[in-house]
C-alpha positions in Angstrom: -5.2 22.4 2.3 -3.9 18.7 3.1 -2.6 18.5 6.3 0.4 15.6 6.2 -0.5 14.9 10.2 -4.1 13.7 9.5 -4.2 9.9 8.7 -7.2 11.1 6.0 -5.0 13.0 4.1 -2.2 10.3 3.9 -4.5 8.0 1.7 -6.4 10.8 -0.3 -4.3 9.3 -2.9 -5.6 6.0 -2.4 -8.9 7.2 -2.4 -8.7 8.0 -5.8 -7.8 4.6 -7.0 -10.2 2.5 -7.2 -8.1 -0.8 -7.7 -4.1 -1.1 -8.1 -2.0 -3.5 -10.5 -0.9 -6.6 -8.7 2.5 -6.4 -10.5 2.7 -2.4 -9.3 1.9 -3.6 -5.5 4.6 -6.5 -6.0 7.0 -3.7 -7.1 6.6 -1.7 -4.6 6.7 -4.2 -1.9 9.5 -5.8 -3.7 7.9 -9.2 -3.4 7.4 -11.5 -7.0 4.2 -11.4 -8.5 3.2 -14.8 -8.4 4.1 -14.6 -4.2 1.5 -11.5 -3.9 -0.9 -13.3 -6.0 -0.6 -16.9 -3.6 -1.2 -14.0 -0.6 -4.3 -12.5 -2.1 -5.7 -15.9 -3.0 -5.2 -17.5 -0.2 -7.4 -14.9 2.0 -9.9 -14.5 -0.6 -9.3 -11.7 -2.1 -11.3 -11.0 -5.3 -8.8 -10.6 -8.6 -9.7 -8.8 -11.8 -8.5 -10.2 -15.1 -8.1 -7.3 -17.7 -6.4 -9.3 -20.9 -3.1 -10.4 -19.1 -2.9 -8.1 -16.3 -4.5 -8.6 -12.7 -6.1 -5.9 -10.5 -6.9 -5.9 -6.8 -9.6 -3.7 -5.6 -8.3 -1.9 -2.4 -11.3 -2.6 -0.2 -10.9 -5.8 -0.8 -7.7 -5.3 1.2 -8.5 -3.0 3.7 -11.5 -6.1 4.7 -9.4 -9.0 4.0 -5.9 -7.7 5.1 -5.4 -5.6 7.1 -1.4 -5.2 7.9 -0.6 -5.5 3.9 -3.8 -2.4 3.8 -1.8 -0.6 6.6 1.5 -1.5 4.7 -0.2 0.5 1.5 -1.0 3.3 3.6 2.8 3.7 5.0 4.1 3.8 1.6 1.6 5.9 -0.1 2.5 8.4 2.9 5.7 7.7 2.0 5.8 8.3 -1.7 3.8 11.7 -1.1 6.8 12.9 1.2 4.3 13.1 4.3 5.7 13.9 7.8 2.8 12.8 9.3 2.2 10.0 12.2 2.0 6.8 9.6 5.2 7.9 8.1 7.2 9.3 10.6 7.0 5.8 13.3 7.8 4.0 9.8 10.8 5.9 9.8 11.6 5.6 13.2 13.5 2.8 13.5 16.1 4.1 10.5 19.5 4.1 11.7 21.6 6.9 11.6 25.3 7.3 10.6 27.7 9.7 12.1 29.3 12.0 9.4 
């Protein structure tokens, strides 16, 4: 059973990708494509061409950077609704309304 609390478990998702869409990341990120791409280049990051589309392997960003690599790892916690440590100091600073 995945426990949410254990870093490991937050990227099991990751894990399973091998390499994510640069136009997904920008997406998510909510960034423009051609901004992410400039970022990537510019610390060497390796790009895959598949016809139009442009792929990022993941290690290549854990190695070459780290906070947008720890930036994945929030959100993927995120998405999967995890409680754990990543997610919950991410949430931390949300501000609360009083009903």
């Amino acid at each position: 059973m995945n426990n949410p609390t254990n870093p490991e478990s937050q990227t099991a998702g990751l894990r399973g990708r091998i390499f994510y869409a640069v136009a997904e990341l920008a997406r998510v990120g909510n960034v423009p494509v051609y901004r992410l791409v400039r970022l990537l280049r510019s610390n060497g990051v390796t790009l895959l061409h598949s016809g139009r589309a442009l792929y990022v392997p993941l290690d290549e960003i854990q190695r070459k950077i780290p906070p947008l690599w720890k930036s994945i790892r929030i959100m993927e916690a995120l998405r999967r609704g995890a409680v754990g440590e990543t997610a919950s100091s991410a949430m931390r600073h949300r501000v609360h309304r009083a009903p």
